[in-house]
N, C-alpha and C positions, 0 to 999 in steps of 0.2 A: 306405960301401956303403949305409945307411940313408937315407943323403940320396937317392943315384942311385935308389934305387928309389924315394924318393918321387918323385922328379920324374919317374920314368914314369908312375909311379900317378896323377899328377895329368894328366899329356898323353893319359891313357886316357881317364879322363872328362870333359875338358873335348872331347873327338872325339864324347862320344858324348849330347853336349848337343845339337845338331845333326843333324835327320833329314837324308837322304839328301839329300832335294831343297834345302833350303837350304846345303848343303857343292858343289853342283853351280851352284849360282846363282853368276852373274859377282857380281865384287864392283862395275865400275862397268858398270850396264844403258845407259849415256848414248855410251860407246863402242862397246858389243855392238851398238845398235841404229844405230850409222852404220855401222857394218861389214857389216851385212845390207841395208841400203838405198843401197848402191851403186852398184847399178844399176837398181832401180827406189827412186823416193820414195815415203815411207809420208805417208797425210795425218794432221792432228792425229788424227782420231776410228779411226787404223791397227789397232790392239791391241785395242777394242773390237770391229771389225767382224773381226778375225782369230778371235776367240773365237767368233763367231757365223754367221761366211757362209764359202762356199769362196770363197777369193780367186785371184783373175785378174792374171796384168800385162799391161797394154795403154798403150799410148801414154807410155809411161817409169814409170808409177806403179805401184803395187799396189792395187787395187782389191776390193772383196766382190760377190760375181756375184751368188751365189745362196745362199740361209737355210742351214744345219744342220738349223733342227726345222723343222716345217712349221705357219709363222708367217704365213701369206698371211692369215688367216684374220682373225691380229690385227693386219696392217697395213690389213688394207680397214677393219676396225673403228674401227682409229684416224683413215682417210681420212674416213669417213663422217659420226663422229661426237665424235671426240676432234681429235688434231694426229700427224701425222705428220713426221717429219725429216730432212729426204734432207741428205747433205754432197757437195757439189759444188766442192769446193775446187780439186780435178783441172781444171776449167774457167781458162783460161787469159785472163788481162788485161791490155789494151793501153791506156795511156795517152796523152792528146792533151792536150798544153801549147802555147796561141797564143792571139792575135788569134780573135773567133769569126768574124767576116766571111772570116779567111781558111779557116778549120776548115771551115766550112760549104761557102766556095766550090770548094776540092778534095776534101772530099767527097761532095760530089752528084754527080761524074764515076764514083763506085763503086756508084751507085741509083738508081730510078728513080719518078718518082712513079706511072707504072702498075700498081707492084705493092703501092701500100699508105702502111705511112709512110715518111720519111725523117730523118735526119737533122733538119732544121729544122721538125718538127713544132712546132707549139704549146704542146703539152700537154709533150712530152716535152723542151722546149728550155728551159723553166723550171726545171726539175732535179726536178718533181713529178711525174711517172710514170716507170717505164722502156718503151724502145720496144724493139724486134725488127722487122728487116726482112734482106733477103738480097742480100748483096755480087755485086758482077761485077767484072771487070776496066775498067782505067778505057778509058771510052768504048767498052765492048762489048756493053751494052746488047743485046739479051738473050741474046746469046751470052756463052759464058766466065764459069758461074758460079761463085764461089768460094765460098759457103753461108750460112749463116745467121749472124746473130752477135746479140746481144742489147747493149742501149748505155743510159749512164746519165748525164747532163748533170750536174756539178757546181751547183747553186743560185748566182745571180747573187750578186758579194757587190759590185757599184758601179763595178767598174774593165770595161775593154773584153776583157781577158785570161779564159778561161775555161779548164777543164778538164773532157775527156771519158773516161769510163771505155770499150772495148768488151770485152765478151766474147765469147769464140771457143772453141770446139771442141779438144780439142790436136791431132787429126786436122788439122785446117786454120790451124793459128797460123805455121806458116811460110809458107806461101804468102798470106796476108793482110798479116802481117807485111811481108813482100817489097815486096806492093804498095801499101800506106801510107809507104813508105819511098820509092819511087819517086816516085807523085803528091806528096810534100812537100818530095821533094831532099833527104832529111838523108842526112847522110853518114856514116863511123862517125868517133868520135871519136878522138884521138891517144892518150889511154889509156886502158888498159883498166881498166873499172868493176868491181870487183868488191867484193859484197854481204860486208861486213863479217858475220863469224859471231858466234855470240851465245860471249862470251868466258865460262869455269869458273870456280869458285873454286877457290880454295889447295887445299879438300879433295879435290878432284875428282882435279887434276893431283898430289897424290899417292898418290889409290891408283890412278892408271894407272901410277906406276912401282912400285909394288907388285905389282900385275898383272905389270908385262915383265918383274919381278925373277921371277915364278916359271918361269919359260921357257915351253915348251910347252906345258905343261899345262893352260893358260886360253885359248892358241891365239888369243894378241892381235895377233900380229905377222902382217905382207903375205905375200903370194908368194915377196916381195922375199927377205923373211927379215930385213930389219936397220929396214925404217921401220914405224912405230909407228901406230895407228890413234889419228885426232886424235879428243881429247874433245870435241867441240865441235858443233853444231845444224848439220846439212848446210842451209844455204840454197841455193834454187833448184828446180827442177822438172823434171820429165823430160823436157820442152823445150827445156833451155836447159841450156848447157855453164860453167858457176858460173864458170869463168875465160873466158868470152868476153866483150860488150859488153852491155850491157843499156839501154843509152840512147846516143839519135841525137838530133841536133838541124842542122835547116837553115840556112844564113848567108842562103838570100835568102826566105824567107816567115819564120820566126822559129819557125818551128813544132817545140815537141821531140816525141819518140816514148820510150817509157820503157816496156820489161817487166817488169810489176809479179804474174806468177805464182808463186802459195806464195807471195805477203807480202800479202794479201787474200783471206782466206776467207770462202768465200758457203756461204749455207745455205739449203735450202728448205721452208718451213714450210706441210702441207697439209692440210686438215681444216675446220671451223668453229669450234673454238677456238684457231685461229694467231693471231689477234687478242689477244687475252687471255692464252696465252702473254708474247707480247711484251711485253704492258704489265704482267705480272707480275716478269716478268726484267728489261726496262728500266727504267732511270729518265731521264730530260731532265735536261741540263746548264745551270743555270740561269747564264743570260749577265749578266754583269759592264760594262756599261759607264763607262768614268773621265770 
């Protein structure tokens, strides 16, 4: 009898080691947070901007619209005279693997040199500035525009093969998309690519079944009721369906096409000390040649 009460005695206060809020906290955050971003994708900087802005979902993601406090004050501040940081990750990237003679000569059928740059700028074809200019459909010139997209030249490294980054809109990534697949002929491929997840450790995968072991109560399981929410980093983006294809490639130009959104985040740095920033936080990878 002295035992059994002690061993309540001791299950009393070990409960009440523990406030409220940490006896409510999932035990693993790494599943809770793919089980909420389902149906929209949170970007890295998600849980920051959740704390601080009212968030929106638009174009498959969860986005921060607008402040909490009223910070306007200290963003022009930061604009004017410090650095400001916008995360633009939600911006969607289309890769171009080829020949550049051929890159170049089917894409100038999507711009025009009337409105500015193009593709085979000088400046921008070096891989030393980035350019921006606005797509059409191919040979519709100036009808049928398809919007703006901003493009970044891989830096020559000796061979004729080159690689073009573009960015796009998520609003406009499939119908760009569309038409970069057309003017190159690629075609989908016979299997399906799917973006390996970033795999757990031992610890992870066992308190998710410590979690299923408590049933309900931590409210881990589907709709379904029997399948389990995976531990595991949702790759992909609100564009793009994780089990469908994410790379095409041509048999007659040689050209591949490769969706590389959410695996390349961009950031924008605005102020007069964005400069300094960078070279504070960066460092140059000193090159090794044998």
């Amino acid at each position: 009898k002295k035992q059994a009460e002690k061993t309540v005695h001791q299950k009393k206060e070990q409960s009440k080691t523990k406030c409220r809020k940490a006896r409510r906290r999932h035990i693993n955050l790494v599943a809770e947070f793919n089980h909420r971003q389902r149906k929209n994708i949170w970007l890295e900087t998600h849980i920051w901007h959740a704390k601080r802005f009212h968030m929106v979902k638009k174009w498959g993601y969860c986005l921060g619209n607008s402040p909490t406090e009223k910070s306007y004050r200290a963003c022009y501040r930061a604009m004017t005279k410090h650095c400001l940081l916008q995360d633009l990750s939600y911006y969607c990237c289309l890769e171009l693997k080829g020949k550049e003679n051929e890159l170049l000569k089917h894409l100038a059928r999507l711009c025009s040199i009337d409105t500015g740059l193009t593709f085979q700028e000088a400046c921008c074809l070096s891989g030393r500035f980035e350019g921006s200019l606005n797509l059409y459909r191919a040979d519709r010139y100036p009808k049928d525009m398809l919007g703006p997209v901003t493009f970044i030249w891989k830096p020559r490294d000796g061979s004729e093969n080159r690689q073009l980054w573009i960015w796009v809109h998520p609003a406009l990534k499939q119908d760009i998309l569309r038409e970069l697949k057309a003017i190159f002929q690629c075609s989908e491929p016979e299997e399906i690519c799917v973006t390996e997840p970033v795999t757990t450790s031992a610890q992870e995968e066992k308190q998710v079944e410590v979690v299923m072991s408590l049933g309900n109560k931590r409210k881990k399981e589907d709709k379904e009721g029997e399948k389990a929410v995976p531990v595991k980093k949702i790759i992909g983006d609100g564009t793009r369906d994780p089990f469908q294809s994410y790379s095409w490639i041509s048999q007659t130009t040689g050209i591949a096409i490769s969706d590389r959104s959410m695996e390349i985040l961009r950031y924008r740095l605005i102020g007069p000390l964005s400069h300094s920033v960078l070279t504070e936080t960066l460092r140059a990878a000193s090159v090794q040649t044998v």
